[in-house]
VEXVODREN-600788 format. One record per residue (C-alpha): residue in three letters; chain; x negated, y negated, z. Coordinates in steps of 0.5 Angstrom, whole numbers, plus 500, padded with zeros to 3 digits. Each point is the difference from the previous one (the first is absolute). Example, Ala and Ser with C-alpha at 12.3 -4.5 7.8 and 13.67 -1.06 7.14 Angstrom:
<site fido="ALA" tipa="A" u="475" v="509" w="516"/>
<site fido="SER" tipa="A" u="498" v="493" w="498"/>
This chain:
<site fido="UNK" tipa="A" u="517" v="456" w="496"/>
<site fido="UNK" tipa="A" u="493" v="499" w="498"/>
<site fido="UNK" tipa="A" u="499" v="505" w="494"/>
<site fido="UNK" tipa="A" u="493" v="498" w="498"/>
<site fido="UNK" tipa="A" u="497" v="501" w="508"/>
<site fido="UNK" tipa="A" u="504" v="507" w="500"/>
<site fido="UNK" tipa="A" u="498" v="503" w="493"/>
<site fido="UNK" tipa="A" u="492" v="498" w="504"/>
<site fido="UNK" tipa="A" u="502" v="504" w="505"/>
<site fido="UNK" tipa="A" u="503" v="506" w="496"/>
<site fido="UNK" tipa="A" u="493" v="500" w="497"/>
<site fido="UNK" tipa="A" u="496" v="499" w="506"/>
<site fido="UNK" tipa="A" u="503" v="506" w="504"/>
<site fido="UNK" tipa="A" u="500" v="505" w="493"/>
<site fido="UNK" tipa="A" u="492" v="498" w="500"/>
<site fido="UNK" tipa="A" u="499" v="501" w="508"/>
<site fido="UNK" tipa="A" u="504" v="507" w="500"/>
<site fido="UNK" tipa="A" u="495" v="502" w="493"/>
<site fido="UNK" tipa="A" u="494" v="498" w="504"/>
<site fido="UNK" tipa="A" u="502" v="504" w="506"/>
<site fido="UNK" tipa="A" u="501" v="506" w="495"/>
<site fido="UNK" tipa="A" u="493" v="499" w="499"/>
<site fido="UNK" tipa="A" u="498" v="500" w="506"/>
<site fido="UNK" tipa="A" u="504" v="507" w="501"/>
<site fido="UNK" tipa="A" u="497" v="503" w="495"/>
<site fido="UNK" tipa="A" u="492" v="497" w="501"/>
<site fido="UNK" tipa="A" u="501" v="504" w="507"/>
<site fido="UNK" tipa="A" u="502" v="506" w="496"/>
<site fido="UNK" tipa="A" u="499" v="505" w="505"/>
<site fido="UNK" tipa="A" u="497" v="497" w="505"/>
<site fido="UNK" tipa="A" u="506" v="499" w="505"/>
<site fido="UNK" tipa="A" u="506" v="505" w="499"/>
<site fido="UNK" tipa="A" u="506" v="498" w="497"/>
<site fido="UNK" tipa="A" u="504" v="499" w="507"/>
<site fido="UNK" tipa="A" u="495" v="497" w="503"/>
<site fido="UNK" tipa="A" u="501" v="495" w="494"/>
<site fido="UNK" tipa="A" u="506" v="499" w="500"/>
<site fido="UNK" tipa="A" u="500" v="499" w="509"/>
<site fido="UNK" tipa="A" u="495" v="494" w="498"/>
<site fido="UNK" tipa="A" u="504" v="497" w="494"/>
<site fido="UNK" tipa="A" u="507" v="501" w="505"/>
<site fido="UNK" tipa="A" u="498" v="496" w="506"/>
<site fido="UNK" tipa="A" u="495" v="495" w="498"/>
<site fido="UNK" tipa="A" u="505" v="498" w="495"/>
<site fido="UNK" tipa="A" u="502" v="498" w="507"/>
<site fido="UNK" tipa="A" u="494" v="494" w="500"/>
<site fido="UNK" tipa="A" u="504" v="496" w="494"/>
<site fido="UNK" tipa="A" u="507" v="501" w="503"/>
<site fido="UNK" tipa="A" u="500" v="497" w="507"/>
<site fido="UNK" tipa="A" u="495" v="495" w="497"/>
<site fido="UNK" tipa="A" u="507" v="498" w="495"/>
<site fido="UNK" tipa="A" u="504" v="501" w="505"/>
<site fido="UNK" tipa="A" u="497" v="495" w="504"/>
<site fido="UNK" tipa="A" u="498" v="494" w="494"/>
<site fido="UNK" tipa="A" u="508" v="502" w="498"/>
<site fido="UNK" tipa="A" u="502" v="499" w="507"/>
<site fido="UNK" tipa="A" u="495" v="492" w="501"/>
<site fido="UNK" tipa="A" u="502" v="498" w="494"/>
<site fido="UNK" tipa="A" u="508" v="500" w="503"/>
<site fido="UNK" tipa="A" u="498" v="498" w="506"/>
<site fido="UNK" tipa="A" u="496" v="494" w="496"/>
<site fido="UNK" tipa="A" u="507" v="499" w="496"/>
<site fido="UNK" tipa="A" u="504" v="499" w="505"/>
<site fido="UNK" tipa="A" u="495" v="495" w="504"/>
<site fido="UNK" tipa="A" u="497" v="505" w="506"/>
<site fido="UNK" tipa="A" u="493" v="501" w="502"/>
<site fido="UNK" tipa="A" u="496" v="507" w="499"/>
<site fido="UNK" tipa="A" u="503" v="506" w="501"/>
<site fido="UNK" tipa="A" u="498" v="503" w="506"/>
<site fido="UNK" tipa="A" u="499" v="508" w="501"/>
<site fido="UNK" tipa="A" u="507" v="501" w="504"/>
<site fido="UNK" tipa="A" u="503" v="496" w="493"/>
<site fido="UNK" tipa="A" u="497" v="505" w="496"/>
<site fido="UNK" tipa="A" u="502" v="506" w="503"/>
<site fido="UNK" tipa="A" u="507" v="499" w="500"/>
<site fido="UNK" tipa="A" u="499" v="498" w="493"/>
<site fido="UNK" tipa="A" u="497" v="506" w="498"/>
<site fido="UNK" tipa="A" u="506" v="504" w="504"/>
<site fido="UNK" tipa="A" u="505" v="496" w="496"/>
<site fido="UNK" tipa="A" u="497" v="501" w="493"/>
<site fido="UNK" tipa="A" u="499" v="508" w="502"/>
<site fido="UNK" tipa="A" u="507" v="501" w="504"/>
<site fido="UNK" tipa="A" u="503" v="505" w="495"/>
<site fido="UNK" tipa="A" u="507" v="504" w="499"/>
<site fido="UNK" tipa="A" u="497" v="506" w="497"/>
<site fido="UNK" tipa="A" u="494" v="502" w="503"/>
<site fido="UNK" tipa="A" u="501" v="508" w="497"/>
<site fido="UNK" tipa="A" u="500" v="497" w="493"/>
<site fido="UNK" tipa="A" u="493" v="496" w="501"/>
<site fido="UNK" tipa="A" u="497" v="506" w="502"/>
<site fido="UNK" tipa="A" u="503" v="504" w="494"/>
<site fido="UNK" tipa="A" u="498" v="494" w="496"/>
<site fido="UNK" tipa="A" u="493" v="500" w="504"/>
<site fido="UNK" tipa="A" u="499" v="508" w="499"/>
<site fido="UNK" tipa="A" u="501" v="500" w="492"/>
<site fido="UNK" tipa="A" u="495" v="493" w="500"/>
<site fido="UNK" tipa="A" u="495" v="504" w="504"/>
<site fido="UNK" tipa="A" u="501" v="506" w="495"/>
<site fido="UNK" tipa="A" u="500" v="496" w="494"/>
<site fido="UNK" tipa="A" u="493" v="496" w="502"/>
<site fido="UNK" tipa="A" u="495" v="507" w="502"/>
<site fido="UNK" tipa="A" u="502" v="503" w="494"/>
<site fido="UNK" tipa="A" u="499" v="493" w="496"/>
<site fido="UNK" tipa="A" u="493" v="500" w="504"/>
<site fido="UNK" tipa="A" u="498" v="508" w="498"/>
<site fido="UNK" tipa="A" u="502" v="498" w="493"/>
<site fido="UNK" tipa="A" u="496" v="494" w="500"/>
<site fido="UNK" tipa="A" u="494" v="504" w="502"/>
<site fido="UNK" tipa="A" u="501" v="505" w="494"/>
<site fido="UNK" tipa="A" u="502" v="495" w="494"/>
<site fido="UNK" tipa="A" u="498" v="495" w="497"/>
<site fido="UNK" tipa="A" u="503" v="494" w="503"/>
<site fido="UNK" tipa="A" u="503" v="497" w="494"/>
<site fido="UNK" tipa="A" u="504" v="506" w="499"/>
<site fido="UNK" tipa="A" u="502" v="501" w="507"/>
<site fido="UNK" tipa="A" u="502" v="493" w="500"/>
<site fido="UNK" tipa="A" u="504" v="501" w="494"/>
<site fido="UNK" tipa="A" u="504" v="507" w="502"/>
<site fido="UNK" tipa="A" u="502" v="496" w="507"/>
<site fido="UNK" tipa="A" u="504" v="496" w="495"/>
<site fido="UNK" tipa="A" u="504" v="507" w="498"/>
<site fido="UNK" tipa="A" u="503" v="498" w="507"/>
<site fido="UNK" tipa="A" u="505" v="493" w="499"/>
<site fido="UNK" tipa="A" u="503" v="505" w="493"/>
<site fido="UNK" tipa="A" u="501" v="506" w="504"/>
<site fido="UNK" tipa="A" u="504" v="495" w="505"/>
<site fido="UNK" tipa="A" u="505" v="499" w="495"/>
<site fido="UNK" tipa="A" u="501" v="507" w="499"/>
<site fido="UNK" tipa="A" u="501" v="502" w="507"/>
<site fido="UNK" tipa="A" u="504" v="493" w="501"/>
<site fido="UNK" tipa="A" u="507" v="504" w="499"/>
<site fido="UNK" tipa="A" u="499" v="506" w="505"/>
<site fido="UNK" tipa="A" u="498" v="496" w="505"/>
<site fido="UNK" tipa="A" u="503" v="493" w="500"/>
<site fido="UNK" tipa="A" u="505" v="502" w="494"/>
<site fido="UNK" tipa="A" u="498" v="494" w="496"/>
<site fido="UNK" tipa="A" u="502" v="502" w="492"/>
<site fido="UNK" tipa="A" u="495" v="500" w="496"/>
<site fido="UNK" tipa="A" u="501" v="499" w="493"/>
<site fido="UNK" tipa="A" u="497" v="502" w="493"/>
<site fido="UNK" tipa="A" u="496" v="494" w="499"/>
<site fido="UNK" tipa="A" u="496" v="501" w="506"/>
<site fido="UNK" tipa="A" u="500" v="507" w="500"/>
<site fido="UNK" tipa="A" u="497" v="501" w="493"/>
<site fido="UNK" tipa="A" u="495" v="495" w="503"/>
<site fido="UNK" tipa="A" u="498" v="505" w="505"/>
<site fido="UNK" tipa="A" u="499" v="506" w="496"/>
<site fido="UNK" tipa="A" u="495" v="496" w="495"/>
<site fido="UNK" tipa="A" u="497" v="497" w="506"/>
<site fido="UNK" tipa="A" u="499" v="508" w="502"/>
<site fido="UNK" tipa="A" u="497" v="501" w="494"/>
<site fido="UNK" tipa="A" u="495" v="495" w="502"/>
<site fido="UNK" tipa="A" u="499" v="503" w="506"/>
<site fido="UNK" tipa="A" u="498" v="506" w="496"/>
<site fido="UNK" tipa="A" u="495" v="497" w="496"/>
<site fido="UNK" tipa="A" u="497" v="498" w="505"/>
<site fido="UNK" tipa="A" u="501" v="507" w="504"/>
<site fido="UNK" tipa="A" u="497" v="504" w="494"/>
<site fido="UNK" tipa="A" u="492" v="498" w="500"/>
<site fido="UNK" tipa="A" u="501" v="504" w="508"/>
<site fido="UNK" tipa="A" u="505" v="505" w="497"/>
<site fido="UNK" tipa="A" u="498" v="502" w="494"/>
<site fido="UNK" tipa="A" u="493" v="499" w="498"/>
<site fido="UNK" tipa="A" u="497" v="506" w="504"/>
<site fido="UNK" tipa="A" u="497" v="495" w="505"/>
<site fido="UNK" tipa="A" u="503" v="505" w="506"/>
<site fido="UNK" tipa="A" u="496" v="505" w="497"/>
<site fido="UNK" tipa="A" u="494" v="495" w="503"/>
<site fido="UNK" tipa="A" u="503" v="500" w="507"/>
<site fido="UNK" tipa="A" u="499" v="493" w="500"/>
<site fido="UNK" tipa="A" u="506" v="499" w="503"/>
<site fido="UNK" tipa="A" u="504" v="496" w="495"/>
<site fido="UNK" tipa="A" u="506" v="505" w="499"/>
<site fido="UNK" tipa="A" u="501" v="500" w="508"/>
<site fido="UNK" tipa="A" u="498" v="491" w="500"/>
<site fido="UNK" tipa="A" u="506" v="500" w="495"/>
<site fido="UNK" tipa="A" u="505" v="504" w="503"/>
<site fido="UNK" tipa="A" u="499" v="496" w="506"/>
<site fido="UNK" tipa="A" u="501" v="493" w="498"/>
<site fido="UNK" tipa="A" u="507" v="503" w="496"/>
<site fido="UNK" tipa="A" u="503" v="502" w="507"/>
<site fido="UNK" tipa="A" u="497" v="494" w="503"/>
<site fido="UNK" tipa="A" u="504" v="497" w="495"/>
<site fido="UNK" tipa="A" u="506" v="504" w="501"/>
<site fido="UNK" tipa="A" u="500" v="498" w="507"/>
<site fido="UNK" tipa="A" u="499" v="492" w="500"/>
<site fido="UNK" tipa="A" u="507" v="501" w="497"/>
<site fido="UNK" tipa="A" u="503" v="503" w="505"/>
<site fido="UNK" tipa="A" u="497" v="495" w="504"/>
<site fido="UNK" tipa="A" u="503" v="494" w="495"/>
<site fido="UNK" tipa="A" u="506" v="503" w="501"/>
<site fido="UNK" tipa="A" u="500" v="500" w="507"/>
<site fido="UNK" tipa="A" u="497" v="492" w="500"/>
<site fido="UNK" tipa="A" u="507" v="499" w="496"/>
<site fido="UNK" tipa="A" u="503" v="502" w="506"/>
<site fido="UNK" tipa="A" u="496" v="498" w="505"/>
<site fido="UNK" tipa="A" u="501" v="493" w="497"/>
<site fido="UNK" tipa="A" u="508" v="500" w="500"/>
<site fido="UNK" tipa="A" u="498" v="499" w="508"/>
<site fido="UNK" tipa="A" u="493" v="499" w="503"/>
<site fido="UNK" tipa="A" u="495" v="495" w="499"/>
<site fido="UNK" tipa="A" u="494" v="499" w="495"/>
<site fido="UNK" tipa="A" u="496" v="500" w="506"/>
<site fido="UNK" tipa="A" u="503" v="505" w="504"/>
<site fido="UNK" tipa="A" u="499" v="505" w="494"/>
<site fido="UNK" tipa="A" u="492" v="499" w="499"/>
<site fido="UNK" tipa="A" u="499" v="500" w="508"/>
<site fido="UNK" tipa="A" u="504" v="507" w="501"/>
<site fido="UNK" tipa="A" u="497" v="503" w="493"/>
<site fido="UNK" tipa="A" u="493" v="499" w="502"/>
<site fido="UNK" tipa="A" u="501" v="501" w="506"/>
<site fido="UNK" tipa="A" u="503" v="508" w="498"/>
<site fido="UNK" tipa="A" u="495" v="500" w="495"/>
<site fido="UNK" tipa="A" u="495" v="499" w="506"/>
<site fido="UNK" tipa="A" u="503" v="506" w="504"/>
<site fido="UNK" tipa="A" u="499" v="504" w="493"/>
<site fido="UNK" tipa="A" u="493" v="499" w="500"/>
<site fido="UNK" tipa="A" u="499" v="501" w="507"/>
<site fido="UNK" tipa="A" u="503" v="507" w="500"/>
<site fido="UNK" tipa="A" u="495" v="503" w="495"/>
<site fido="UNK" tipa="A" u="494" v="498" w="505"/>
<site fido="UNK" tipa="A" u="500" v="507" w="502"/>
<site fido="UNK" tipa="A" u="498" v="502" w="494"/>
<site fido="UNK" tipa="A" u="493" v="498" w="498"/>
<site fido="UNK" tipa="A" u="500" v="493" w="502"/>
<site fido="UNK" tipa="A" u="492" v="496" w="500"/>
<site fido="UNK" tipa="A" u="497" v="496" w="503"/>
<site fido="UNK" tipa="A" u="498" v="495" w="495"/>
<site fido="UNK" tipa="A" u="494" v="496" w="499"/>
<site fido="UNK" tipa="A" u="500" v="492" w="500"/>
<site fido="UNK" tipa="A" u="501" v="499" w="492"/>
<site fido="UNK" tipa="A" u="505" v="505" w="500"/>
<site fido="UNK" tipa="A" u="504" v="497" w="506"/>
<site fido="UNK" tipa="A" u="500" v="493" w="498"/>
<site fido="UNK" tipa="A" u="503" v="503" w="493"/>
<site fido="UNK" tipa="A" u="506" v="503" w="503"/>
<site fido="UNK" tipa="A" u="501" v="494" w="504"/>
<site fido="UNK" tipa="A" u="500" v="496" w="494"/>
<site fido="UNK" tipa="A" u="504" v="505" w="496"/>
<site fido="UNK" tipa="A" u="506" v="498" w="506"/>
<site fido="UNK" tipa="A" u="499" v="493" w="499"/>
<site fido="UNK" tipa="A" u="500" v="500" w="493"/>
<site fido="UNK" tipa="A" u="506" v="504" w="500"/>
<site fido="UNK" tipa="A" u="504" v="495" w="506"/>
<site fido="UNK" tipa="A" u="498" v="495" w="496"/>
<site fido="UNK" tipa="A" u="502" v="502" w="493"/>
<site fido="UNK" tipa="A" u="507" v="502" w="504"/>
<site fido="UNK" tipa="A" u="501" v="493" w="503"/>
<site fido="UNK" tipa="A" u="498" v="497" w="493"/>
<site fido="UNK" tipa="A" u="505" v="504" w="496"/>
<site fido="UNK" tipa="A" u="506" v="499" w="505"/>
<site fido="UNK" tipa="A" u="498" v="492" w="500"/>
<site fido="UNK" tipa="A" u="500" v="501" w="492"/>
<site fido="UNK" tipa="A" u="508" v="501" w="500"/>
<site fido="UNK" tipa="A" u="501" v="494" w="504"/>
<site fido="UNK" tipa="A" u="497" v="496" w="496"/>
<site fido="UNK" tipa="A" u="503" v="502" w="492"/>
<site fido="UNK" tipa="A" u="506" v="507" w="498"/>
<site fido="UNK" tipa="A" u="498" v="505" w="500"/>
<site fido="UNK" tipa="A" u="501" v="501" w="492"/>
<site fido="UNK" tipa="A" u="495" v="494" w="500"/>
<site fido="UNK" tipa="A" u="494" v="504" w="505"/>
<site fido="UNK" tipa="A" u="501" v="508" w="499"/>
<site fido="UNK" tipa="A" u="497" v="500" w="493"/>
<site fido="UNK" tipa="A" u="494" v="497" w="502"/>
<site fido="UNK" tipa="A" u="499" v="506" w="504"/>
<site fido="UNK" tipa="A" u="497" v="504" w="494"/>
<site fido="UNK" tipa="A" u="494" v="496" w="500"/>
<site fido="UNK" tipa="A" u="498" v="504" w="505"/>
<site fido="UNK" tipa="A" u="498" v="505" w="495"/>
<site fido="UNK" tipa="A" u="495" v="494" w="497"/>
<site fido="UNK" tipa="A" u="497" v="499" w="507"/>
<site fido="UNK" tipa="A" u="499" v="508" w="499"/>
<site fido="UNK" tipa="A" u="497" v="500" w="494"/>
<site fido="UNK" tipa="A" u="496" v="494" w="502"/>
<site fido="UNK" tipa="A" u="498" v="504" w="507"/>
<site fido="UNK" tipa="A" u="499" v="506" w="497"/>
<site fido="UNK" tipa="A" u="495" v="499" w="494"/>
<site fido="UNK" tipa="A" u="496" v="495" w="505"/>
<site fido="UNK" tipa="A" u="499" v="504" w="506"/>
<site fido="UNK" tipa="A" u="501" v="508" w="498"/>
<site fido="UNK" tipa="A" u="499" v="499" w="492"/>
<site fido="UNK" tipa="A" u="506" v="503" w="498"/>
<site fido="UNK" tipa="A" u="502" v="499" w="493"/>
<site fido="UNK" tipa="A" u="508" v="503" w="499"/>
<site fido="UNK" tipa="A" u="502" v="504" w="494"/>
<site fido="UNK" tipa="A" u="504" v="496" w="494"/>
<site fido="UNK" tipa="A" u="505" v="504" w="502"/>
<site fido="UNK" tipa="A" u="500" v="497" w="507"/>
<site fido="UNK" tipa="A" u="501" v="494" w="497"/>
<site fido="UNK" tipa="A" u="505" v="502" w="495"/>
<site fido="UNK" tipa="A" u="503" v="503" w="507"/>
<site fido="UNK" tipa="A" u="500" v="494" w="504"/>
<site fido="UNK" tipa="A" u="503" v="495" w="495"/>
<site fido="UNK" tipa="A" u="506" v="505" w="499"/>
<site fido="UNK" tipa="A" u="501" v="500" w="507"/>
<site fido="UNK" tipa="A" u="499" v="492" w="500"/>
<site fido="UNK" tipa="A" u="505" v="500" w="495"/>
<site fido="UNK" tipa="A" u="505" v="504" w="502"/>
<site fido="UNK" tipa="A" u="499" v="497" w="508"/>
<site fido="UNK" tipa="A" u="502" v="493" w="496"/>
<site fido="UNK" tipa="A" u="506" v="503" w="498"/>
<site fido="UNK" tipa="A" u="503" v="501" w="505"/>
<site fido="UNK" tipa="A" u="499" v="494" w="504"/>
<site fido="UNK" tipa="A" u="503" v="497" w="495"/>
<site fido="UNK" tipa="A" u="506" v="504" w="499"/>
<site fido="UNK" tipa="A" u="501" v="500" w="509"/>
<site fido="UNK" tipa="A" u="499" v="493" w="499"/>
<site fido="UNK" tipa="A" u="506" v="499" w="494"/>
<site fido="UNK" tipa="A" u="504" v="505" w="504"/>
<site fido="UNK" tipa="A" u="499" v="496" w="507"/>
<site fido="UNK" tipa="A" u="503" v="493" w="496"/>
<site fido="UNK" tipa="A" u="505" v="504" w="496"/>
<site fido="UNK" tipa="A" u="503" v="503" w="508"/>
<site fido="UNK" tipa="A" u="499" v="493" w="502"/>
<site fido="UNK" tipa="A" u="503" v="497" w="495"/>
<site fido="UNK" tipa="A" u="507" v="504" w="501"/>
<site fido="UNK" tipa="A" u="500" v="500" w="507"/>
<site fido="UNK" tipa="A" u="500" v="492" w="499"/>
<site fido="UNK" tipa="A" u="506" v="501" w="495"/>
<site fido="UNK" tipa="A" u="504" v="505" w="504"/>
<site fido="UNK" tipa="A" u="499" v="507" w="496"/>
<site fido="UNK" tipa="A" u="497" v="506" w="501"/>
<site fido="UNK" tipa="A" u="492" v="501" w="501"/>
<site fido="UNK" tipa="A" u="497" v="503" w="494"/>
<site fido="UNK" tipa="A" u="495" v="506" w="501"/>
């Protein structure tokens, strides 16, 4: 374990994939949505057999063997992705392609403060969906965490809903809905991971998770895909490593220091938002955004906190003989 190096990974993945949802938004309606979705799936594909492949020298060096030949990767990789439930990598796929148009169409139609700050709606809306679908029982503590966070979440909501913005047609009220069902379904897709995880591999679930999303993308071509100019092209190849490389520097996070250590530092992509979003497009959020964010923050805290005292309370019980609190 090596905290330090993994708190720096964690940093650098939140700032990349806030630069790639800059990018998403400057393209603005340049390229359609499933067309961006289509770039940012398979050149993400750029990054991950490029880590594969550095994963797969550093063991071979370890181990006192030269440089891996094509034939070693290959069977690397088929080894790295052989799955046992390819139907629940393509549920989880399909709700992870969902969740990233509609976070996209909402990027384009919002601030990119708030859209950030509404997806943060997702890890609180997981905690409510926990006990259907995995029949996790979720206590008062956590629960009332959850609903302040909701309110939060309103705060946030409200200059789009109830300040008459719709009336504009500017497309606020629409670019919130969007971002709140893309965050709805990034925690479908959470849960499906946590179920994935019991049996599948890291690497086996971002391979076949872009490689849906690609087949997602790809299937709106029909419906108004372009040509894009150099610049725009080079955009969404950027978008796709970006993302890739985010992903593998999240994942390697986790390897480096807990998880209650590393997920807090992922709200600071609101401050890399922030950041972006002043310094590229001019946007200055509302105080109630602020005051929004900051409830959404909080509550999040919470409830990391409370999973990480209820984990070590079930540890400690398993170690003692008893039974598992909830």
């Amino acid at each position: 374990m090596n905290p330090i190096l993994g708190v720096i990974l964690k940093l650098a993945s939140a700032l990349l994939f806030t630069v790639m949802s800059t990018l998403i938004k400057w393209l603005g309606e340049a390229v359609p949505t499933g067309e961006v979705v289509f770039a940012r799936s398979i050149f993400a594909l750029i990054p991950i057999f490029a880590y594969l492949s550095w994963r797969l020298a550093g063991e071979r060096r370890a181990a006192g063997q030269g440089a891996p030949s094509a034939a070693d990767i290959a069977r690397s990789f088929a080894a790295a992705v052989h799955t046992k439930r390819p139907f629940g990598h393509l549920w989880r796929g399909l709700l992870g392609g969902s969740a990233m148009a509609l976070s996209f169409s909402a990027i384009r139609l919002l601030p990119l403060t708030d859209a950030v700050t509404i997806s943060y709606a997702a890890p609180l809306i997981t905690v409510l969906l926990a006990p259907f679908v995995l029949q996790e029982r979720v206590g008062i503590y956590r629960l009332s965490a959850v609903f302040i966070g909701f309110a939060g979440v309103v705060m946030v909501l409200s200059p789009h809903l109830f300040s008459g913005e719709q009336q504009r047609g500017d497309g606020a009220l629409l670019g919130a809905m969007l971002a709140l069902g893309s965050a709805f379904c990034v925690s479908f897709a959470m849960l499906q991971v946590r179920k994935l995880t019991q049996t599948e591999s890291t690497m086996s679930i971002t391979f076949y998770f872009a490689m849906t999303c690609t087949m997602f993308g790809l299937s709106t071509a029909p419906f108004g895909w372009v040509m894009p100019p150099p610049v725009i092209a080079v955009t969404l190849v950027l978008v796709g490593i970006l993302g890739g490389t985010a992903q593998i520097l999240l994942t390697e996070s986790y390897r480096h220091a807990p998880a209650s250590l590393i997920a807090p530092f992922d709200y600071t992509s609101m401050l890399w938002a922030l950041l972006l979003g002043f310094v590229v497009f001019g946007d200055v959020p509302q105080a109630i955004v602020f005051a929004g964010a900051a409830i959404i923050v909080a509550s999040g805290l919470f409830v990391l906190y409370r999973e990480r005292k209820l984990g070590l309370e079930r540890a400690r019980q398993r170690k003692a003989g008893g039974v598992p609190l909830s």
